[in-house]
Wavefront OBJ file of the C-alpha trace (Angstrom):
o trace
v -32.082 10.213 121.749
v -34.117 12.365 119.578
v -35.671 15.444 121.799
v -37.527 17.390 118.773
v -40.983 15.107 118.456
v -42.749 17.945 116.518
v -41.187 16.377 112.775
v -40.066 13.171 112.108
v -37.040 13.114 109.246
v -36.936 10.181 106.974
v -34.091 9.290 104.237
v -34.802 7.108 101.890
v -31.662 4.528 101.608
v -32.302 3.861 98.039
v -31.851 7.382 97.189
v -29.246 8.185 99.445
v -27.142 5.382 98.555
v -27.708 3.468 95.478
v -25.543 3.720 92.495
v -26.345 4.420 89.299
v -23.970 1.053 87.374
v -23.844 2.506 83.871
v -22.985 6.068 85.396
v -20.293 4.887 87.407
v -18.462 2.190 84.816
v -19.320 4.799 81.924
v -18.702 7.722 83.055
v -20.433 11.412 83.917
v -19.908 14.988 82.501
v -18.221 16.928 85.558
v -17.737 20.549 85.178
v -14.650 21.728 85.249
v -14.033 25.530 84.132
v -16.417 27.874 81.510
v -17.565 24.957 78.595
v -15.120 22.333 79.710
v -16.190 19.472 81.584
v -14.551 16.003 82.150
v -16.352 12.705 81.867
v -15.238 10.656 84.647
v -15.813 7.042 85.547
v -16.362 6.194 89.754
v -13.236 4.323 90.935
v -13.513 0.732 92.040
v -15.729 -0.157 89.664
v -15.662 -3.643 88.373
v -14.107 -2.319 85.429
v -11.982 -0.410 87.049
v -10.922 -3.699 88.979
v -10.444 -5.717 86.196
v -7.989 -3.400 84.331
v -5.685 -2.166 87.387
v -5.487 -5.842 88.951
v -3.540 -7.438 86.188
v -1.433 -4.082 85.410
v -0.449 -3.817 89.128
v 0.007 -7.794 89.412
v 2.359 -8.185 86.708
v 4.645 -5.055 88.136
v 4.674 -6.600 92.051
v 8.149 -6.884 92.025
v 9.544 -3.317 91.079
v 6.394 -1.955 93.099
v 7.751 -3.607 96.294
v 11.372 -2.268 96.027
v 11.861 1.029 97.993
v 12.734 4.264 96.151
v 12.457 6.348 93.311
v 11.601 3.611 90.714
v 9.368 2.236 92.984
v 7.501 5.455 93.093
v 7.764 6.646 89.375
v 6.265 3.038 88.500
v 3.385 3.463 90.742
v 2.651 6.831 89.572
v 3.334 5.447 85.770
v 0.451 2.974 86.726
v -2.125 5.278 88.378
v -1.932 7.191 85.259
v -2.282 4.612 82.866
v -5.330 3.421 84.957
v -6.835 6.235 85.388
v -6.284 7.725 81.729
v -7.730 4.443 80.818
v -10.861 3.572 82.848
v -11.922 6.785 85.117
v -11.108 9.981 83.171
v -12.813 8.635 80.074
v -13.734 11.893 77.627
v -13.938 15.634 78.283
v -15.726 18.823 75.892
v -15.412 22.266 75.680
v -12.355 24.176 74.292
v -9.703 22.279 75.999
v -6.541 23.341 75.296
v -2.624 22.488 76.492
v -0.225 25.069 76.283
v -2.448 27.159 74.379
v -3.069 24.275 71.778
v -6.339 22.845 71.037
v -6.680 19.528 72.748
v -9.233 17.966 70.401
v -10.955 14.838 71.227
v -10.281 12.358 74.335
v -7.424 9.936 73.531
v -5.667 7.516 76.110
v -2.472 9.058 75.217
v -4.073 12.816 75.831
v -5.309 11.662 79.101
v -1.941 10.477 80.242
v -0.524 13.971 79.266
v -3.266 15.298 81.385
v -2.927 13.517 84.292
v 0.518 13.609 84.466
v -0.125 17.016 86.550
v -0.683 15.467 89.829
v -2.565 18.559 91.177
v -5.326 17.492 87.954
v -4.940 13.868 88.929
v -6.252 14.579 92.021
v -8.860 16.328 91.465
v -10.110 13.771 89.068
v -9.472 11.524 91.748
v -11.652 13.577 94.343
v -14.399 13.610 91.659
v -14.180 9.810 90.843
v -14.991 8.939 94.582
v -18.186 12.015 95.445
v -20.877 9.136 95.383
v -23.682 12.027 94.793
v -22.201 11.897 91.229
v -22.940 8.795 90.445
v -26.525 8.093 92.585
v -29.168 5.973 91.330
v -31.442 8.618 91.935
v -30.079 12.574 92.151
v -30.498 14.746 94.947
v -32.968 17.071 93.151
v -35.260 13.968 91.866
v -35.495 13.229 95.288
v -36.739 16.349 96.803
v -39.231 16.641 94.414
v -40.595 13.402 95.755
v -40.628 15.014 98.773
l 1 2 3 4 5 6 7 8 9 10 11 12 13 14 15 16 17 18 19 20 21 22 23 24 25 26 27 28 29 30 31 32 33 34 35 36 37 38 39 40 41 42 43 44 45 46 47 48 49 50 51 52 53 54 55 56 57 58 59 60 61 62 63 64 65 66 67 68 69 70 71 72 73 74 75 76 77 78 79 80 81 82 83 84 85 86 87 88 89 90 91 92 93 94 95 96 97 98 99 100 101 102 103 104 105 106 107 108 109 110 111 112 113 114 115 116 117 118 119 120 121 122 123 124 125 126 127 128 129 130 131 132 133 134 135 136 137 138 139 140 141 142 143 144
């Protein structure tokens, strides 16, 4: 029970919770380090669906065996996933082992998220919902 009668807080659900579809299937510019940022797609996305369902369907059987293989062949798919549908472009001087990167690639991405600590932090970014809002946080305090 609210006590404090002297201000009544509203939210607005729309705001607070609507997504933004082409932001989250396409993609958004996430910072990453000086000029680099990574575009990143939200995960679970229709599109996102409709690519991993078929790739993970068609490799039930090793994925159910215990063990290494098991493991590396998950990890294989995650990858191929994610370099596919969620970490979708980048810009800024990007470089890998102190060579340019140059522009986004599939192939490029894989390399990229091969590094599981980078894999999961494009993971953490493809699920932080304020990215990918219908309406952003500062559009809605100015409404208010």
């Amino acid at each position: 029970r609210n006590t404090n009668n002297h201000r009544k807080l509203t939210m607005d659900f729309f705001a607070e919770f609507a997504v933004n579809e082409t932001a989250a299937k396409e993609g958004v510019f996430v910072p990453y380090s000086g000029d680099v940022e990574f575009k990143i797609a939200k995960i679970g996305t229709r599109t996102y669906r409709n690519f991993a369902s078929p790739l993970f369907q068609r490799n039930e059987r090793i994925l159910k065996q215990k063990g290494d293989a098991a493991e590396d062949k998950a990890t294989e798919l995650i990858i191929t996933v994610m370099a596919n549908v969620v970490l979708v472009g980048w810009k800024g001087d990007l470089k890998y082992q102190g060579q340019p990167l140059g522009d986004y690639t599939v192939e490029k991405a894989k390399k990229l998220l091969a590094h599981e600590s980078f894999r999961d932090w494009v993971d953490a970014q493809s699920k932080r919902d304020d990215l990918y809002k219908e309406v952003q946080d500062d559009e809605a305090d100015a409404k208010n």
